[in-house]
C-alpha positions as CSV (number, residue, x, y, z in Angstrom):
1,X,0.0,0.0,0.0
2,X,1.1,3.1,-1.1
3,X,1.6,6.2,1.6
4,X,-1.0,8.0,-0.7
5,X,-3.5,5.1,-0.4
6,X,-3.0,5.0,3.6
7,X,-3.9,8.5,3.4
8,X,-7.0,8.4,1.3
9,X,-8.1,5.6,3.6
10,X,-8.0,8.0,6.7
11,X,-10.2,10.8,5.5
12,X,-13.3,11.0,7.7
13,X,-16.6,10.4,5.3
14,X,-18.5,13.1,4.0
15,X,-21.3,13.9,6.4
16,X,-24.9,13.4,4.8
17,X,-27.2,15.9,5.5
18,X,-30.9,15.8,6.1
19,X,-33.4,18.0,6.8
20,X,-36.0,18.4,9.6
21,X,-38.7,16.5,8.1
22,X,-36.3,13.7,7.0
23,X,-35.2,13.5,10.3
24,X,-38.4,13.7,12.7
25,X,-39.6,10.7,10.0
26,X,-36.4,8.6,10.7
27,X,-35.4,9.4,14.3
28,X,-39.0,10.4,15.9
29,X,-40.2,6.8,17.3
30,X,-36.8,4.6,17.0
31,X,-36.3,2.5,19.6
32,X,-33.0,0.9,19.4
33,X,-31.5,2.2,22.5
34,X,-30.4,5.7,21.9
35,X,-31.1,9.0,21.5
36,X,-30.9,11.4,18.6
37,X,-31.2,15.0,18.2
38,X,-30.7,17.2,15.1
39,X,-28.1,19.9,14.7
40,X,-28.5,22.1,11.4
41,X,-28.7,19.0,9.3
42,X,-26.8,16.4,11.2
43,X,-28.1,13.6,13.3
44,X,-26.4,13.3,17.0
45,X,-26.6,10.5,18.7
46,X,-25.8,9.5,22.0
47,X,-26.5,6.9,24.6
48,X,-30.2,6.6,26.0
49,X,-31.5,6.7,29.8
50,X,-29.7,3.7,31.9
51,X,-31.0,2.6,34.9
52,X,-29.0,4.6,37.0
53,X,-30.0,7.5,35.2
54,X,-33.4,6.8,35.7
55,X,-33.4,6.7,39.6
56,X,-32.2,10.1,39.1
57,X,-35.2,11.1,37.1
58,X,-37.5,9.8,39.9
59,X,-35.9,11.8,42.5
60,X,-36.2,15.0,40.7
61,X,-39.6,13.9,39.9
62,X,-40.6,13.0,43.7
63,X,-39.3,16.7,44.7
64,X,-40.7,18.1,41.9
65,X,-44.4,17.4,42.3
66,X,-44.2,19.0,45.8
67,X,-43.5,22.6,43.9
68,X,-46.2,25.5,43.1
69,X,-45.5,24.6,39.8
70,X,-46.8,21.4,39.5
71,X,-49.8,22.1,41.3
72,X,-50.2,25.3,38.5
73,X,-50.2,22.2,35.7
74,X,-46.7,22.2,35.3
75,X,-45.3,18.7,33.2
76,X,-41.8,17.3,34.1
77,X,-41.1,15.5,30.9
78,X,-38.3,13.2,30.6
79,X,-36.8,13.3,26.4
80,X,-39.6,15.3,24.5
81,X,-38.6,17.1,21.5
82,X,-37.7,20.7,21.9
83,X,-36.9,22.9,18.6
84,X,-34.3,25.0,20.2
85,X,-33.6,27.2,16.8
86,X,-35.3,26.4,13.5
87,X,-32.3,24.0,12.4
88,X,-31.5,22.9,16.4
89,X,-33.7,19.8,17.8
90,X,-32.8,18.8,21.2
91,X,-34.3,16.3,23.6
92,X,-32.8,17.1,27.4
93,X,-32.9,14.2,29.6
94,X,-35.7,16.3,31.6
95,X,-37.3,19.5,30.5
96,X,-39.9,21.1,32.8
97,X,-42.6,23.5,31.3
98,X,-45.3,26.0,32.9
99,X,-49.1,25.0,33.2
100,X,-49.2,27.9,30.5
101,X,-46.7,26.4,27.8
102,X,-48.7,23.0,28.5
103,X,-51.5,24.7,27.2
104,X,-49.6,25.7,23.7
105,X,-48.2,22.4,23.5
106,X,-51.5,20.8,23.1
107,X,-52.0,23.3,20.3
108,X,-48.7,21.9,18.5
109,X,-46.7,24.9,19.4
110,X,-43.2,24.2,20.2
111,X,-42.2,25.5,23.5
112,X,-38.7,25.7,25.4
113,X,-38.7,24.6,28.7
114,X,-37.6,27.1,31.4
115,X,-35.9,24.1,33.2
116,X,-33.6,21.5,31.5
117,X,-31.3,18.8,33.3
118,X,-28.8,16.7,31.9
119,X,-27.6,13.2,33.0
120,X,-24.2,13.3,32.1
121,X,-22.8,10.0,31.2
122,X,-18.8,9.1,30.4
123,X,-19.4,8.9,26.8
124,X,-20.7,12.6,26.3
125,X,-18.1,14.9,24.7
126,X,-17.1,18.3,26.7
127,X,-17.4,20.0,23.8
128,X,-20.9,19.0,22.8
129,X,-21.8,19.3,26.7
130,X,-20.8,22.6,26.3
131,X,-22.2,23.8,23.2
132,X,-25.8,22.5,23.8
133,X,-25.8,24.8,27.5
134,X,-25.0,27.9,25.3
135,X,-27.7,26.6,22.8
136,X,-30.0,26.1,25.4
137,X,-29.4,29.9,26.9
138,X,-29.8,31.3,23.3
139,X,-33.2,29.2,23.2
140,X,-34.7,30.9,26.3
141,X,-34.3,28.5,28.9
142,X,-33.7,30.2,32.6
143,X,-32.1,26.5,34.7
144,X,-29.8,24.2,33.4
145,X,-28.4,21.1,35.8
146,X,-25.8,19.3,34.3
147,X,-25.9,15.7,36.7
148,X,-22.5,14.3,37.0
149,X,-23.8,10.8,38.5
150,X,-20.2,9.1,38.6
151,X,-19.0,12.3,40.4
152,X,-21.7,12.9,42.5
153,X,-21.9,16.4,41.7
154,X,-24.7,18.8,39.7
155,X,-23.7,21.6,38.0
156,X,-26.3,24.3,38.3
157,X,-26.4,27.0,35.5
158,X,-28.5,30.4,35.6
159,X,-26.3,31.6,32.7
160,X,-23.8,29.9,30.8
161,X,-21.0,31.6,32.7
162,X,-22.7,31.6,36.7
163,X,-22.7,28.1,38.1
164,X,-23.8,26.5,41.0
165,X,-21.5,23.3,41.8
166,X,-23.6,21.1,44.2
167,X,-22.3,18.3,46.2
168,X,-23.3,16.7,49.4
169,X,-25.1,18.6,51.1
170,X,-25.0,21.6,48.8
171,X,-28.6,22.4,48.4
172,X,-29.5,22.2,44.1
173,X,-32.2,24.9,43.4
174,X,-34.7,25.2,40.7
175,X,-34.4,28.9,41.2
176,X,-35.5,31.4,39.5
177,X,-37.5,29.0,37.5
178,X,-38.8,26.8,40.3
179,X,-37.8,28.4,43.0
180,X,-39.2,25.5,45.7
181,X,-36.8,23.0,44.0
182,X,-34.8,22.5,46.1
183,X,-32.6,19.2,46.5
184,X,-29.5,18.0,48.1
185,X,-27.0,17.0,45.4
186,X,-26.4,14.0,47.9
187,X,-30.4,12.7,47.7
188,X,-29.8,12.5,43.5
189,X,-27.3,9.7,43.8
190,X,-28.6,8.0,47.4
C-alpha cells in the first residue's frame, strides 16, 4: 500500500445531511437504545436513559411534584422534542414546562422549557456538553443542571457563565424558574 493510499483511507466520510422533516420521519419513534437530536442538518446520537440515570429522574420527579409549579399544571417531561432554533432539535434528559406552555403544546406549538437537566454519562463529549448549554441559553431556557452521576456532583447554570456546583449537602435549586426545587445533590445519587 502506497503512503498516498493509507492516506486516502484516513479521511473522515462526508457527512450526509438531512433535513428536519427527513429527520423527525427517521429518528422520531426509533427504539433501538439511543437517542438522537438534530443539529443544522446532522443527526447526533448518543446513549439513551440507563438505569442509574433513571433513579435520578424519579428523585427530581418525587421533589418536583411537591412545587407550586406542579400544582399550576406544570409537566416534568423526561426526552420530548424541543426545537431549540429552527435547524436545532434537542431532547434534554428532563425539561420542565409552565401550566401555561402546556397549554400551547396541546395546540402543537413548540415551546422551550424554562428548566432542563442533563444526566451526564462518560461517553458525552465536553465539547458537545458545552455547546448545547450555550444553545440552550440562546433558546430561552432560565435552569440548566448538568448531573454528573459518577462524580456525585450537579452543576447548576443560571447563565452559561454563573454556576452552581452542588455536592453533598450543597442544596441544588430550581431557582429562579422553580424556586421551591430545592434538593440536596447527595439525595440524586442515594
Amino acid at each position: 500500500m502506497s503512503a498516498n493510499t493509507a492516506i486516502a483511507e484516513q479521511k473522515p466520510k462526508a457527512v450526509k445531511l438531512i433535513t428536519k422533516e427527513q429527520f423527525l420521519r427517521r429518528y422520531s419513534n426509533r427504539e433501538d437504545g439511543f437517542k438522537y437530536e438534530f443539529n443544522n442538518g446532522i443527526v447526533e446520537k448518543t446513549s439513551a436513559m440507563n438505569q442509574q440515570q433513571a433513579t435520578i429522574q424519579g428523585v427530581i420527579l418525587r421533589f418536583f411534584i411537591k412545587t407550586k409549579l406542579f400544582e399550576d399544571g406544570g409537566l416534568y417531561s423526561p426526552e420530548t422534542d424541543m426545537d431549540t432554533s429552527p435547524v436545532q432539535l434537542r431532547r434534554p434528559d428532563i425539561a420542565i414546562f409552565t401550566g401555561e406552555q402546556v397549554v400551547k403544546m396541546k395546540e402543537k406549538e413548540n415551546q422551550v422549557a424554562p428548566w432542563v437537566a442533563e444526566i451526564i454519562s462518560p461517553t458525552d463529549r465536553a465539547d458537545d456538553i458545552n455547546n448545547n448549554l450555550y444553545e440552550y441559553f440562546r433558546a430561552g431556557v432560565k435552569v440548566v443542571w448538568h448531573i454528573y452521576p459518577q462524580s456525585k456532583k450537579v452543576d447548576v447554570f443560571t447563565a452559561p457563565e454563573k454556576v452552581t456546583i452542588c455536592s453533598g449537602k450543597t442544596i441544588c435549586s430550581g431557582a429562579p424558574v422553580i424556586p421551591d426545587l430545592q434538593i440536596p445533590a447527595e439525595d440524586l445519587f442515594a
